[in-house]
C-alpha positions as CSV (number, residue, x, y, z in Angstrom):
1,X,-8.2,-27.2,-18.5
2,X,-4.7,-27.6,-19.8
3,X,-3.6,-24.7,-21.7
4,X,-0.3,-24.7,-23.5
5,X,0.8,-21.9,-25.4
6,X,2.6,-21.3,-28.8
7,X,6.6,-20.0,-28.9
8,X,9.7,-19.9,-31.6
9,X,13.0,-21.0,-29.6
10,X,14.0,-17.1,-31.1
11,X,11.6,-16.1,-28.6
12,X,13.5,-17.5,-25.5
13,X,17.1,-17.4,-26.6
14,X,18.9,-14.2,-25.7
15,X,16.1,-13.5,-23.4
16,X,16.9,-14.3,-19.8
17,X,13.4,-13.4,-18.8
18,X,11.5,-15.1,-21.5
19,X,11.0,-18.4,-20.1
20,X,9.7,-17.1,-16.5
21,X,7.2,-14.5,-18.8
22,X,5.2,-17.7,-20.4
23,X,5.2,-19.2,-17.2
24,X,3.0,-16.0,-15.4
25,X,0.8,-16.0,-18.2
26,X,-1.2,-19.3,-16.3
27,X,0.0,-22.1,-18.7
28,X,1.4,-25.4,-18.1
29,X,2.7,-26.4,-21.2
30,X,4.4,-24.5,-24.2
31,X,4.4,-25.7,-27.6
32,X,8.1,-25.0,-28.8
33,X,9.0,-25.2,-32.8
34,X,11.4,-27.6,-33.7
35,X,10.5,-28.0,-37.7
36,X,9.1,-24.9,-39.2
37,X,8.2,-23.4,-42.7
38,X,9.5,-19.4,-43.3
39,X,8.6,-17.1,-42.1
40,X,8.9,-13.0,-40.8
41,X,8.4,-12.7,-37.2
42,X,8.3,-10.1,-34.9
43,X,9.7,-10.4,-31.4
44,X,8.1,-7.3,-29.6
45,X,9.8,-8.4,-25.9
46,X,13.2,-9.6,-26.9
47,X,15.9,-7.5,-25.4
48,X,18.0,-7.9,-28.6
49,X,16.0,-7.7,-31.5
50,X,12.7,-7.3,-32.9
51,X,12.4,-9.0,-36.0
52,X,13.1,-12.7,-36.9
53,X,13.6,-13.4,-40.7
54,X,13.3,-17.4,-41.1
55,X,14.2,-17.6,-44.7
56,X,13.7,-21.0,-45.6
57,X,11.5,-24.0,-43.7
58,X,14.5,-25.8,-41.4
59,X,14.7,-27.2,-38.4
60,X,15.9,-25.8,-34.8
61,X,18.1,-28.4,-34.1
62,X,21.4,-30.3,-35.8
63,X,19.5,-32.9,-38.0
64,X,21.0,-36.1,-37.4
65,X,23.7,-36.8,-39.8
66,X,23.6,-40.7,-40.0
67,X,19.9,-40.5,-40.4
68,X,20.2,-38.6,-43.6
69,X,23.7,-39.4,-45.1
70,X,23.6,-39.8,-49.0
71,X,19.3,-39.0,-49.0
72,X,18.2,-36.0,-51.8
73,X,15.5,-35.1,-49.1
74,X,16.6,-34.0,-46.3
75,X,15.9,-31.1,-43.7
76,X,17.6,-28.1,-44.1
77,X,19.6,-26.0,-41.2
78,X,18.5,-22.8,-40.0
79,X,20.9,-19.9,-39.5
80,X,18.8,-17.2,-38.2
81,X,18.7,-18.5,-34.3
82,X,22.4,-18.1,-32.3
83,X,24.0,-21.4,-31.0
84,X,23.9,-25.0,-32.1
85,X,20.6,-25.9,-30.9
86,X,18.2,-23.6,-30.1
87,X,15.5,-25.8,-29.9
88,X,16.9,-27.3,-26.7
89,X,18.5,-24.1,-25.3
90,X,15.1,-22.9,-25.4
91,X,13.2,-26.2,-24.1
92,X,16.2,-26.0,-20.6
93,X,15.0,-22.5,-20.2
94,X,11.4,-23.2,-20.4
95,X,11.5,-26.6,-18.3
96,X,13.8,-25.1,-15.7
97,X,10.6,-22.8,-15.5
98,X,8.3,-25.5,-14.6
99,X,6.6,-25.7,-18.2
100,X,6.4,-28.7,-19.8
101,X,7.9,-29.0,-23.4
102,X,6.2,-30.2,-26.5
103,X,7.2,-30.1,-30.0
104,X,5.6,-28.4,-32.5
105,X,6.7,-29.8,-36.1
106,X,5.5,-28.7,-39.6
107,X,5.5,-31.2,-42.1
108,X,4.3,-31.2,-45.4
109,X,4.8,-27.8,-46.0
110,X,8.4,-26.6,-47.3
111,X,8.8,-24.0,-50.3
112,X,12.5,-24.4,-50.6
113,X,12.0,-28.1,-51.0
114,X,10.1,-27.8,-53.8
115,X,11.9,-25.0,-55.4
116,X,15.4,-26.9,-55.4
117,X,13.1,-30.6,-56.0
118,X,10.0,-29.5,-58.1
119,X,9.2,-32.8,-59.1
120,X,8.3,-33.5,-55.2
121,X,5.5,-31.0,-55.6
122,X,1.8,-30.7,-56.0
123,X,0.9,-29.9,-59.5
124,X,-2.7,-28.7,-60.1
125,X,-4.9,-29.3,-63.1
126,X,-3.6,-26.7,-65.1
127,X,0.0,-28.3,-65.0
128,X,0.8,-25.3,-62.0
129,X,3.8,-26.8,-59.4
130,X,2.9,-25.9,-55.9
131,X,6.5,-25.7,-54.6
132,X,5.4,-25.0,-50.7
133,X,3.3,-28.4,-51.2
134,X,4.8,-31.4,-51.0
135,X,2.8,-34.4,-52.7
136,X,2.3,-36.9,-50.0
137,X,2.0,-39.4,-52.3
138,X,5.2,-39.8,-53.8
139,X,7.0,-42.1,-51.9
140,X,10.2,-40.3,-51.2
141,X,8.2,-37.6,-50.1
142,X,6.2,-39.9,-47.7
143,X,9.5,-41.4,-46.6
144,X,11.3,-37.7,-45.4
145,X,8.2,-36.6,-44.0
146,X,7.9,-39.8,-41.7
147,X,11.6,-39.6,-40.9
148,X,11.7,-35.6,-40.0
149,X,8.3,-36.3,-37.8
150,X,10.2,-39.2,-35.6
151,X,13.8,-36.6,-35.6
152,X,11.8,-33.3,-35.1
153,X,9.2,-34.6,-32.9
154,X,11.3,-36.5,-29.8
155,X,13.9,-34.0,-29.0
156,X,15.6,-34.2,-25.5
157,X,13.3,-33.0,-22.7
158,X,9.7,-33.1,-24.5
159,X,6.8,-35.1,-23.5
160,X,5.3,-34.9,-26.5
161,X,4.6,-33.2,-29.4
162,X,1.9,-31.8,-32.3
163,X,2.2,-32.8,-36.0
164,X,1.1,-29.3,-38.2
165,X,0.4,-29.9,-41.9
166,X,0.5,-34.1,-41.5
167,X,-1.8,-34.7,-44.9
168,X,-2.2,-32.9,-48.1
169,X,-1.2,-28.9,-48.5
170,X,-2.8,-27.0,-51.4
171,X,-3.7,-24.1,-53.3
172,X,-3.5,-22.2,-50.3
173,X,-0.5,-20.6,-48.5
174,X,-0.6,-17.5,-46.8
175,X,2.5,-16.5,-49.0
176,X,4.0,-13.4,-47.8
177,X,3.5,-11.7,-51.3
178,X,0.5,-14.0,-52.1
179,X,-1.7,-12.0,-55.0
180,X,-4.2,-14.8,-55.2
181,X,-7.5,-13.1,-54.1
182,X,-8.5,-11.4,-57.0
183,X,-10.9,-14.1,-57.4
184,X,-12.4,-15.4,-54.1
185,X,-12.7,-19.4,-54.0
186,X,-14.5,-21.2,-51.3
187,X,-13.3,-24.4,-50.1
188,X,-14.7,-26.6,-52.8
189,X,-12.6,-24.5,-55.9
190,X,-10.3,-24.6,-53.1
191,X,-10.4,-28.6,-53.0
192,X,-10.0,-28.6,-56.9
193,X,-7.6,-26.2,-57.2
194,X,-5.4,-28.5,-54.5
195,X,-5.9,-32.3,-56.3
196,X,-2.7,-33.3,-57.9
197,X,-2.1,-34.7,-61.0
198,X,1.4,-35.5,-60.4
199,X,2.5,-39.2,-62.1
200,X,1.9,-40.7,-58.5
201,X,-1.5,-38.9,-58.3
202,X,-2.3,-40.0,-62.0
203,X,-1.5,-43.4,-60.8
204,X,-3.8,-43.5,-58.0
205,X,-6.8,-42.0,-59.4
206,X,-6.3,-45.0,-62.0
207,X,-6.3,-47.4,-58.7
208,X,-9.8,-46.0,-57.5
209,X,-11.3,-46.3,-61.0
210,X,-10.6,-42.7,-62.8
211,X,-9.2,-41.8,-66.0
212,X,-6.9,-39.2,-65.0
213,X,-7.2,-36.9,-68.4
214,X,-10.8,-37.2,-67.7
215,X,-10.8,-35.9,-64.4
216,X,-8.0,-33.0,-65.3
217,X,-10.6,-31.9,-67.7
218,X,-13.3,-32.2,-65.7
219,X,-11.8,-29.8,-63.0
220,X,-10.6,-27.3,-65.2
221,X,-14.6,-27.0,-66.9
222,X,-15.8,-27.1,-63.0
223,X,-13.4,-24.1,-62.6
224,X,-14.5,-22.5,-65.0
225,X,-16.9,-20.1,-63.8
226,X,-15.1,-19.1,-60.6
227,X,-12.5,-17.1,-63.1
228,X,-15.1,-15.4,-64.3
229,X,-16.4,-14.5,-60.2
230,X,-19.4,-16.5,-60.7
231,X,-20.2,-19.1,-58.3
232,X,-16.6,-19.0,-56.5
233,X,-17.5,-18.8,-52.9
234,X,-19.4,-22.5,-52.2
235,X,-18.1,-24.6,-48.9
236,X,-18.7,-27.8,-48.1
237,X,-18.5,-31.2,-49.6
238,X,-21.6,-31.3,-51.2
239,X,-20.6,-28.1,-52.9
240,X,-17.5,-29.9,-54.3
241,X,-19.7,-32.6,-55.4
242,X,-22.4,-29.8,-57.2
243,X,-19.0,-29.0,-59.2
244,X,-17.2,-31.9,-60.3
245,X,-19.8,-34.3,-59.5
246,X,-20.5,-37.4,-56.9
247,X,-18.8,-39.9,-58.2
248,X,-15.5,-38.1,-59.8
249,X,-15.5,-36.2,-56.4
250,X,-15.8,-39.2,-54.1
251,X,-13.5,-41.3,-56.2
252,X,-11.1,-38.3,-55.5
253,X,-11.1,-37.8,-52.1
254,X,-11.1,-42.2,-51.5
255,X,-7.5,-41.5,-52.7
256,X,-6.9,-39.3,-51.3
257,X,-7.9,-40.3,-48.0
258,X,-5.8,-43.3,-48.1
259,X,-2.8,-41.1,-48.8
260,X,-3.5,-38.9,-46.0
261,X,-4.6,-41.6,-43.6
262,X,-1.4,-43.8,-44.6
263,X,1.2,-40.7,-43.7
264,X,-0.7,-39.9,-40.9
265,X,-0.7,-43.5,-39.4
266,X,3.1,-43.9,-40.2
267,X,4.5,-40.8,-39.2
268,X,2.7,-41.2,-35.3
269,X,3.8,-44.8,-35.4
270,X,7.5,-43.1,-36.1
271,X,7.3,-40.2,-33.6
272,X,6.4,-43.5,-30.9
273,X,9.1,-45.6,-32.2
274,X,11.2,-43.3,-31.1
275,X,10.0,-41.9,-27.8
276,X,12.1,-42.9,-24.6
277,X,8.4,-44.8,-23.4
278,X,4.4,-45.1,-24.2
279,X,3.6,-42.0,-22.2
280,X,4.8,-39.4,-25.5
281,X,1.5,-37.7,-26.7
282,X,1.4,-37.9,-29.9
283,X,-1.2,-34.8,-31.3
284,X,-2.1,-33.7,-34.9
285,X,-3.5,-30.5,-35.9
286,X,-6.5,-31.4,-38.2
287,X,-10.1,-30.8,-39.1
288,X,-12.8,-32.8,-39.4
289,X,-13.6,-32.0,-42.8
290,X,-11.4,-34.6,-44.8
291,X,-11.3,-32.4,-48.4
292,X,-9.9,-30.0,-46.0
293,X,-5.9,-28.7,-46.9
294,X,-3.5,-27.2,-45.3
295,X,-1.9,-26.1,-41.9
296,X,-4.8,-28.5,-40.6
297,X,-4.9,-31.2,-42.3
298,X,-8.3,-32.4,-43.3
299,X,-8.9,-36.1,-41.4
300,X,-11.6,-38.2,-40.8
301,X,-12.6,-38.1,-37.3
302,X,-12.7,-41.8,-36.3
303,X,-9.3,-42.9,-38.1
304,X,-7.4,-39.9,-36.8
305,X,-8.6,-40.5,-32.8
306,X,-7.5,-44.2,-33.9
307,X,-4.4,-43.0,-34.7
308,X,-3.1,-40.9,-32.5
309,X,-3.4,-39.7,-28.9
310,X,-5.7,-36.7,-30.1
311,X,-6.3,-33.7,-31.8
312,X,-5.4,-30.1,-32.2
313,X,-8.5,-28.2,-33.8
314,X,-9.1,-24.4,-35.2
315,X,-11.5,-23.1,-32.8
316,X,-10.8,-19.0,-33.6
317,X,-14.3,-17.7,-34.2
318,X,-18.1,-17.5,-33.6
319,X,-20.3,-20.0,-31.8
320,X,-20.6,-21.9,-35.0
321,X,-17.3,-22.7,-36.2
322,X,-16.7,-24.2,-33.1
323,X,-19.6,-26.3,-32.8
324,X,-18.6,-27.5,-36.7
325,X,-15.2,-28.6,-35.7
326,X,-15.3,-30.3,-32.3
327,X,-18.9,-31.6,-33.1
328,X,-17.2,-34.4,-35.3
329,X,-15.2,-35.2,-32.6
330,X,-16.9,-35.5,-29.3
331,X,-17.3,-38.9,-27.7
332,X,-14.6,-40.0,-29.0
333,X,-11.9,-40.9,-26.9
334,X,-8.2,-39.0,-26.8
335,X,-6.9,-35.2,-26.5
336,X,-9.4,-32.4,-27.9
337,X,-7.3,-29.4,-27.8
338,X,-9.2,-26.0,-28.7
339,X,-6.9,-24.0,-30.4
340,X,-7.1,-20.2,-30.0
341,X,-5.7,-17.4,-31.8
342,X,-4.9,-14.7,-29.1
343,X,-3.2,-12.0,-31.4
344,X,-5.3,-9.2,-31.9
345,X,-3.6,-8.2,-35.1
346,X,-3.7,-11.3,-36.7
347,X,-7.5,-11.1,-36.0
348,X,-7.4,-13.6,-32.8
349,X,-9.8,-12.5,-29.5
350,X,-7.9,-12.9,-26.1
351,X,-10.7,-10.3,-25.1
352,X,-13.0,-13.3,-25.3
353,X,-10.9,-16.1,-24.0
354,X,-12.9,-17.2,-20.7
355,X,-15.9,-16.8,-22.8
356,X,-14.6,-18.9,-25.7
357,X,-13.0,-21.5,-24.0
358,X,-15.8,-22.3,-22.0
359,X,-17.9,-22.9,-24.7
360,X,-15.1,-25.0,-25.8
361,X,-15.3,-27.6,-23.2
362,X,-18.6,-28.0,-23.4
363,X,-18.5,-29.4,-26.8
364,X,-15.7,-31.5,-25.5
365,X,-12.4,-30.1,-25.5
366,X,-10.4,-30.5,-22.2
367,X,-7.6,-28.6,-23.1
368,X,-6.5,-25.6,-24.8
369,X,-3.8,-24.0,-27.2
370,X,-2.8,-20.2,-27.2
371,X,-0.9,-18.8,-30.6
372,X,1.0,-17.3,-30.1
373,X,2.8,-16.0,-26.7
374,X,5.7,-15.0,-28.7
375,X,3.7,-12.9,-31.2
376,X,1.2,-11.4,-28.8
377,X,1.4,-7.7,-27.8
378,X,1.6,-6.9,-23.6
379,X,-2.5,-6.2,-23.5
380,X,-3.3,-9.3,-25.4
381,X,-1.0,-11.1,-22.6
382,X,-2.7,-9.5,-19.6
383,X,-6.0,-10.7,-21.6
384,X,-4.9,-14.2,-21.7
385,X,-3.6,-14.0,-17.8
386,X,-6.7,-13.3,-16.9
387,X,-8.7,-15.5,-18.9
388,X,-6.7,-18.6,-18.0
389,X,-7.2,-17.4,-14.2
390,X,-11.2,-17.1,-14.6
391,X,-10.4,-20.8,-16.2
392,X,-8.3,-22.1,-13.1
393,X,-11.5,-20.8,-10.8
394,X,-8.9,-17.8,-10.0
């Protein structure tokens, strides 16, 4: 199997050594950032540092000026990385290497876009802005998101590259200081907690049949009982649908869906328009539960394999989170990609790699992702060298 593994450019600039590193660990490919939300890293192997503060989402490269002369959105310039670009200092080191380069670029997730443009952000029944969610279906948020996918995604000496948060973000957001668990929520007070009544949103519920007042008040009595811990933990559709309701919860997510789906289709059709030839993969990371939010953006199966060249899918876990997300997806043709924390401190298993991804490909996937090399201590390295050597047939 393929196996490609996660990095930052911080983690191979000012690190002579970096590059050769990824390549020993068994992987062919490396999955480089070129658009990325905040974030506090460490870097436990860099010879010059140790901790990378990325204060703001940005991208690792000089955005194009003509591309986004006189335009309110636009992506914002990093300054925590030396040099110009880092993105392709770090793609030279890692090709000259022999690992392939993809790109790895975050969309639809950007707090400091919606703190300096609140009105391009998710605003939940309660009249609560989202600022790290941009609503997908305003159409100047559509528009820079399509725009950054096609700039971010071909950069000079990539063969391809993965979409991350291509569809709605929500409630969720792994804040740094987030102080939201108080009150657990499953995924279907999840799902409410992430519809938008934004004007665009009002709009479109109105286009699907929905009064929009209606369904604000509708969620917010749904709600009701998970502020009180009662009922807060269901998953599943048909848990979202016990809540709100079949019809005002299928009516929801048939906008939804179209909003999704419509981003999705235009920002791969981008990303190709501007590849150097047909041969670019064009992945997103998703899951097959379309009410789904987030980092992995909930898709249908069908449309999304449609749409692009494949998939990247969550597969951290037992035996039956697993089976739940490639399950939707086998047959089908195009790129399965199992997609494997391997840091044990972020709760991933290298330990259990071989095991893992083995019962990956027998559900389907034929190739596999690693996050992240760059975050990974030295043991959960030698874990992953060995697992991708059992995987090679030694």
């Amino acid at each position: 199997m393929k196996a490609s593994a996660f990095l930052y450019p911080w983690d191979v600039v000012g690190d002579p050594d970096a590059a050769a590193r990824l390549a020993a660990l068994g992987v062919q490919q490396v999955t480089l950032a070129s658009a990325y939300h905040s974030t506090r890293a460490l870097t436990p192997r860099h010879p010059g540092r140790r901790i990378v503060t990325a204060e703001h989402a940005a991208v690792l490269y000089p955005p194009g000026a003509a591309r986004w002369a006189g335009r309110a959105l636009r992506p914002y310039a990093q300054s925590w990385v030396a040099g110009d670009d880092p993105f392709a200092e770090a793609a030279e080191a890692l090709a000259a290497a022999g690992l392939q380069v993809h790109s790895w670029v975050v969309l639809a997730h950007n707090s400091r876009l919606g703190a300096e443009h609140p009105d391009t952000s998710v605003v939940n029944a309660y009249g609560d802005r989202y600022p790290w969610a941009p609503c997908i279906a305003r159409p100047d948020v559509h528009a820079y998101l399509v725009d950054l996918a096609a700039e971010a995604a071909v950069r000079p000496g990539t063969a391809g590259t993965e979409l991350e948060s291509c569809g709605w973000y929500g409630f969720a957001h792994l804040h740094a200081h987030d102080k939201t668990s108080g009150v657990t929520l499953g995924d279907a007070a999840q799902y409410l907690m992430s519809l938008c009544f934004c004007d665009d949103c009002r709009a479109g519920y109105a286009s699907v049949g929905l009064d929009a007042g209606e369904l604000r008040a509708a969620v917010r009595r749904a709600l009701e009982p998970a502020w009180s811990g009662a009922g807060a933990g269901e998953r599943g559709w048909a848990a979202v649908e016990a809540l709100l309701g079949a019809g005002l919860a299928d009516a929801t997510l048939r906008w939804r869906g179209q909003v999704a789906g419509r981003l999705q289709e235009a920002a791969v059709a981008a990303v190709r328009g501007a590849a150097a030839g047909p041969d670019f993969q064009v992945l997103l990371h998703a899951d097959p539960a379309p009410h789904r939010t987030g980092a992995n953006a909930g898709t249908d199966p069908a449309h999304i394999m449609a749409t692009a060249d494949g998939v990247v899918l969550p597969c951290t876990g037992g035996d039956a989170a697993r089976e739940a997300v490639l399950g939707p997806f086998a047959g089908r043709p195009g790129v399965l990609a199992a997609n494997f924390n391997v840091v044990s401190g972020m709760g991933g298993s290298p330990g259990t790699l071989e095991r893992d991804a083995a019962h990956a490909a027998s559900l389907g996937a034929d190739e596999l992702r690693l996050y992240h090399a760059g975050l990974a201590s030295g043991p959960d390295l030698d874990a992953v060298t060995k697992a991708l050597s059992a995987v090679r047939g030694g």
